[in-house]
Every structure is written in C-alpha cells, then in structure tokens.
C-alpha positions, 0 to 999 in steps of 0.5 A: 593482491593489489589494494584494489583487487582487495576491495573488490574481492571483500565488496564480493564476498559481503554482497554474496554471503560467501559460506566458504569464506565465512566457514574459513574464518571461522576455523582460522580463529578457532571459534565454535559455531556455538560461541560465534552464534552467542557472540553475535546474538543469532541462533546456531541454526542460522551460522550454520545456514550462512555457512552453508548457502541454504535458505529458511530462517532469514526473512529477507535477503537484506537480513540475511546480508547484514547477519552475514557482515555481523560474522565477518567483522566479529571474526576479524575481517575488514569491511569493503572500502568506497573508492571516493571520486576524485572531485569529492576529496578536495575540502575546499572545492567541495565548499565552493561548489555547496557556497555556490549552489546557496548563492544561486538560490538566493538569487533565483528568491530575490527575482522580482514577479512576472508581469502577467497580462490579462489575456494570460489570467483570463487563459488560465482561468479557462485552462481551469474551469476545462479541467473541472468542466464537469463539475461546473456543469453539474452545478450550473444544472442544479442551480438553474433547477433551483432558480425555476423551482422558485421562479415558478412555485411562489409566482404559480401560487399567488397567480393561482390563488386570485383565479382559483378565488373569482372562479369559484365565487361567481361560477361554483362557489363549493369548488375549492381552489386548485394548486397543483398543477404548478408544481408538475414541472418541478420533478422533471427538471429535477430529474434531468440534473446530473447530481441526482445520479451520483451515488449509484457507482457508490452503492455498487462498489460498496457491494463488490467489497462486501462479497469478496469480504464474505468470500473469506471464510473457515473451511472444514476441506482437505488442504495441505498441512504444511510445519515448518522443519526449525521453529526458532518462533511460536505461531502467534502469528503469520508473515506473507512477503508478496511477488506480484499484486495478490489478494490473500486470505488469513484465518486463524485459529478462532476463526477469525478472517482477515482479507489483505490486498498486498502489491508486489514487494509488500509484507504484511504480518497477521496475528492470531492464535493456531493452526491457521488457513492460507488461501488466495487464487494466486498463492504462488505469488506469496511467500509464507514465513511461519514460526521462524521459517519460510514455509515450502508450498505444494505446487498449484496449491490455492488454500494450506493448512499451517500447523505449530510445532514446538518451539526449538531452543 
C-alpha cells in the first residue's frame, strides 16, 4: 500500500469508527475488552459498543469519534497524517508572506483622513436621522405637547385671573374666579403623542409568556414509561440534544417544572430528583439521554414518563 493509500485508509477508519478494524487490533494484541476498557478510562459496555457499530452510551458523535481514536492509539495504531501544501513547507516564503502582510497594515494605519465636505456630513447626518425617524418624531411630538402645555397654562392663569377678578367685582361680587377652561386642551395634545401608546405591545408579550409558562405542569395521565436498557449514571438529571427549533417541558420528581426554548443543534441539561415527565408538540424533534444512555422514544409520543433503574458498574 502506497504511503498515500495509507493515510487515506487510516483518515477513513478514524473519521468512520471501523469496528472491524478496532476488534481486529485488539485481538491482534491480545489485550481484553476489560483491560482495554481500564487502559482507556471508558466502560466495558462502551468498547464493546465501538466494536460493534450500536449506538446508546455516546452523547455525541464527536464523543463517540475521540473514544474510538483513544482505542486505536492505545492499541498501536498510527494517527491519519496531514498532506501540508506545497507553499506552506518553505520556512522562508512563509515569513515573507506574514512580513509582508504586517507591512501592509501599517501602511493602510499610516494613511492620512479623507477630506470630507460639508454636502457629505450634512448626507450623513440625514442618512441617520431617516434610520431613527421614528424616534425623532415621537420626540419631537412630545416636546411640542410640553411646549404648549406650558405656553398655555401660566399665560391661561394669569390672563384669567384679572378677567375672573374685575368681573365679579363689578357684576357678581360672590362668584369666584374660574380656571379651568385653559387647562381642556391639554389631554388632547397629549393624547395625540405617540409615546402614550408604547407599552401596550409590552404588557401583551408579558402575558403570552406568562401562559405558556403555566402550560408546564405535572400531569397525573397515562404516558409512556421509558428505562434506559444500561445505566452507567444516576438520574439526577436529564439531557435533551435538539434537531430542529422545539420548546420542551421538564418536570422533575418534586414537581418542579422548567420551560426550555432549545434551537437546532443546542443541548441543554436539567437537574432534578426521579422519575421525571418529558413533554413538548414536537418531542420527535428532541433527543433524550437519560442515565447514561439515549432514550428510544414511541412514535407520535408528545409526553414520557422517565424511570431510574440502578446504577450498573
């Protein structure tokens, strides 16, 4: 096998997890499952699965692959080489080309300001005031709602008061002086400032969020009691790996319920005491992992019950 033809072979086998390979070592050396298990700080039950190609006891596949690699140089065997270009094996052009780079950022530091004119400056703070216009207005309303607030009630007042006064002394001397009709155009200006309505989208998200949050909850109903089949782990805790966007319900076995709002590709981890409730719309989207192991859900399953079952050393 040509030197190439190797490193492609080997790149193969560690980028697959080859259990044939791996069983093939192994007996080659004369080691036992036990002791290779020991050697390489994994359980039995995890060579065995390496070299067998079932899955269960790995939480990722990235996990899987580097518990694999761990067996194959603990065995002997060489690690998958790099093919380095040709451009990167000479030191010296290599050096030339970073120098080179440095230089070209020092130059571009060292370049003096644009001249920018006025017509420029004045586009640009336009530019700005367009991206923010509705904030300006909304300002720009209740400052004029301020201005003829008090354009109108000092003047109103003092203006009132002297007609209010001579009025009454000459016409109906027990009529006291009347104030209030300045004031009645104020609530209407007010009223037609923006800023008055603002938190009403506020108040209706807080609400929305209270109900789902209320929509978690224990559930005494018949569901799905789902063990897993090898428990390296306790059950203090549950792990969820999502495939797509879902939002999952957790409840423990204190009846304490979390909400997790989880996108695709995200794992999350909740603790709590057994047995614990899994529920979501879309729990075919979600990945369980429970004690140890990946928990096999029913098909068109929207709530589980998870039960713990000693721990197996």
């Amino acid at each position: 096998m040509t030197p190439n033809g190797s490193s492609e072979f080997q790149r193969s086998v560690y980028d697959t997890c080859d259990p044939q390979y791996l069983r093939a070592l192994r007996e080659a050396a004369g080691m036992d499952v036990f002791v290779l298990a020991r050697t390489a700080c994994l359980s039995v039950a995890q060579v065995r699965q390496l070299e067998s190609d079932s899955d269960g006891l790995f939480y990722s596949d990235a996990i899987k692959r580097q518990a694999y690699k761990r067996l194959l140089m603990i065995l002997g065997a060489e690690p998958p080489t790099v093919e380095v270009p040709q451009e990167l094996r000479d030191a010296a052009k290599v050096a030339d080309a970073h120098l080179e780079t440095l230089d070209q950022i020092v130059a571009m530091s060292q370049q003096p300001v644009l001249n920018r004119s006025s017509w420029d400056v004045m586009n640009a703070g336009f530019a700005k005031l367009k991206a923010h216009k509705q904030a300006v207005g909304a300002l720009a309303l209740l400052v004029a709602a301020v201005g003829l607030f008090l354009m109108q009630s000092p003047q109103g007042l003092s203006d009132a008061a002297p007609l209010a006064s001579s009025t009454s002394a000459s016409v109906v001397p027990e009529t006291p002086p009347v104030v209030t009709p300045p004031l009645e155009p104020i609530p209407a200006v007010l009223a037609s400032a923006p800023a008055v309505a603002a938190p009403a989208p506020v108040i209706a998200a807080s609400v929305a969020v209270a109900s789902n949050t209320s929509a978690c909850a224990y559930s005494n109903e018949n569901m799905p009691q789902l063990s897993p089949f090898v428990a390296p782990k306790e059950g203090r805790y549950v792990y969820l790996v999502a495939t797509a966007p879902v939002e999952v319900c957790v409840i423990d076995g204190n009846k304490q319920a979390t909400t997790l709002q989880i996108q695709a590709g995200e794992n999350r981890s909740v603790y709590g005491a057994s047995p614990w409730q899994v529920s979501s719309a879309n729990l075919s989207k979600v990945q369980i992992y429970f004690q140890g192991g990946r928990v096999s859900l029913p098909e068109a399953a929207t709530r589980v019950r998870l039960l713990e079952v000693p721990v197996s050393r």
